[in-house]
C-alpha positions in Angstrom: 0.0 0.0 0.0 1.5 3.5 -1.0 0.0 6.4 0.7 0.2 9.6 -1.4 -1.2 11.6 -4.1 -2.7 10.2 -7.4 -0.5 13.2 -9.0 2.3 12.8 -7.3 5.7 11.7 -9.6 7.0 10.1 -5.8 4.0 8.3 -5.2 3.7 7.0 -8.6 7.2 6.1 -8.8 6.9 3.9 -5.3 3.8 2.3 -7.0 6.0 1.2 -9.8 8.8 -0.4 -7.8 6.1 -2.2 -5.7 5.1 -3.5 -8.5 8.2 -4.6 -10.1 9.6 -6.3 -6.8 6.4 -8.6 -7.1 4.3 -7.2 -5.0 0.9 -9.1 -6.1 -1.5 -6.3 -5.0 -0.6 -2.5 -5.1 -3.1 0.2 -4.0 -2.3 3.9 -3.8 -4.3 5.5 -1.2 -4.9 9.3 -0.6 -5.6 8.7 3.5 -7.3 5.9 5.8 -10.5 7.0 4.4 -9.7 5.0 1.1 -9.3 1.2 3.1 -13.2 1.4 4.0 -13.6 0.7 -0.2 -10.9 -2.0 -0.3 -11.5 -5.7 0.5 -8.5 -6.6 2.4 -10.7 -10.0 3.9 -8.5 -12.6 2.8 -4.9 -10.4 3.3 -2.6 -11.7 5.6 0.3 -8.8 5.5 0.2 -5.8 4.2 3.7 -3.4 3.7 3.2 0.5 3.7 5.3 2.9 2.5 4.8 6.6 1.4 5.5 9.1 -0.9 7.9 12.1 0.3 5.3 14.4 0.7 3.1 12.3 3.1 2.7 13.7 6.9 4.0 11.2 9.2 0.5 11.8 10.7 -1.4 10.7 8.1 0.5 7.3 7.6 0.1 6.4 11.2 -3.5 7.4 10.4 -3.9 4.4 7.4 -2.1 2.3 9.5 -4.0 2.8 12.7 -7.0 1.9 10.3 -5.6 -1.2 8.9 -5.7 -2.1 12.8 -3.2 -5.1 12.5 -4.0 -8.2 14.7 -0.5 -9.0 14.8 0.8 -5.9 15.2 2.8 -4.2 13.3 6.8 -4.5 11.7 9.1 -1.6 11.3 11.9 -2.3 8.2 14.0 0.6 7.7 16.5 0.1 4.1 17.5 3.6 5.2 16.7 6.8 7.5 16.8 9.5 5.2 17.0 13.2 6.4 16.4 15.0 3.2 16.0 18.8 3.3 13.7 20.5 0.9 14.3 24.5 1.3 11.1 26.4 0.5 11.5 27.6 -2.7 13.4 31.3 -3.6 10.1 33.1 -3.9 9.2 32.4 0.2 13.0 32.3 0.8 12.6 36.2 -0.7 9.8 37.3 1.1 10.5 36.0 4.3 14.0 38.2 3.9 11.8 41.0 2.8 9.5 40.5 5.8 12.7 39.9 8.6 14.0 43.7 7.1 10.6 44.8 7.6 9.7 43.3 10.8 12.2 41.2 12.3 10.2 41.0 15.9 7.2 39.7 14.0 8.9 37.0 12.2 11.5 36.5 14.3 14.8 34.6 13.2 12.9 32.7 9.9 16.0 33.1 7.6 17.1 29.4 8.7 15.4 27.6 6.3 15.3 24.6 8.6 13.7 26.2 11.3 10.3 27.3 9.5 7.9 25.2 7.2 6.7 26.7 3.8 3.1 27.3 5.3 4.8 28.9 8.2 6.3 31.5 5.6 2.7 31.6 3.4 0.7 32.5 6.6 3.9 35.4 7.3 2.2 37.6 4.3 -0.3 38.4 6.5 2.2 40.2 7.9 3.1 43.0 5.1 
């Protein structure tokens, strides 16, 4: 089961390893939502994984539904701690806003330290 978005390239592309590893059954599912329209009756193990984009949140969410009886696995291949920066545009205007403001905003120029939707709900600010 891949959680993640029908138009994401991410998603799409964990859909197709699935597949190619021999994975007999691969569903995509947008949330936990999704599993009450899939017969799972007869499954005996199901593997999750999710596309880059997913909140942690929401696959704890699917899984929580899938309510294993046997619990449930953790297999980590690899812990990734990828970085996305938000992108030059917010980058720009949360500069713009730090000049402006910098008690308002306070200290958002580490690009670590605030989340894109953090610097979107800032231009309230201007």
């Amino acid at each position: 089961m891949v959680i993640g978005s029908a138009n994401s390239s991410n998603t799409l592309a964990l859909v197709k390893v699935a597949k190619e590893c021999g994975c007999q059954r691969v569903l995509r599912v947008d949330g936990p939502d999704e599993l009450d329209l899939i017969d799972l009756g007869q499954v005996r193990t199901v593997g999750v994984t999710a596309g880059a984009s997913a909140p942690e949140d929401l696959v704890q969410a699917v899984i929580d539904r899938l309510a294993p009886s046997k619990g449930v696995e953790s297999v980590f291949v690899t812990n990734e701690d990828e970085y996305f920066p938000p992108p030059p545009e917010l980058r720009s205007l949360v500069a713009d806003l730090e000049k402006i403001s910098p008690t308002k905003t306070g200290s958002l120029l580490d690009d670590r330290s605030v989340s894109a939707d953090e610097a979107l709900k800032s231009h309230d600010l201007i």
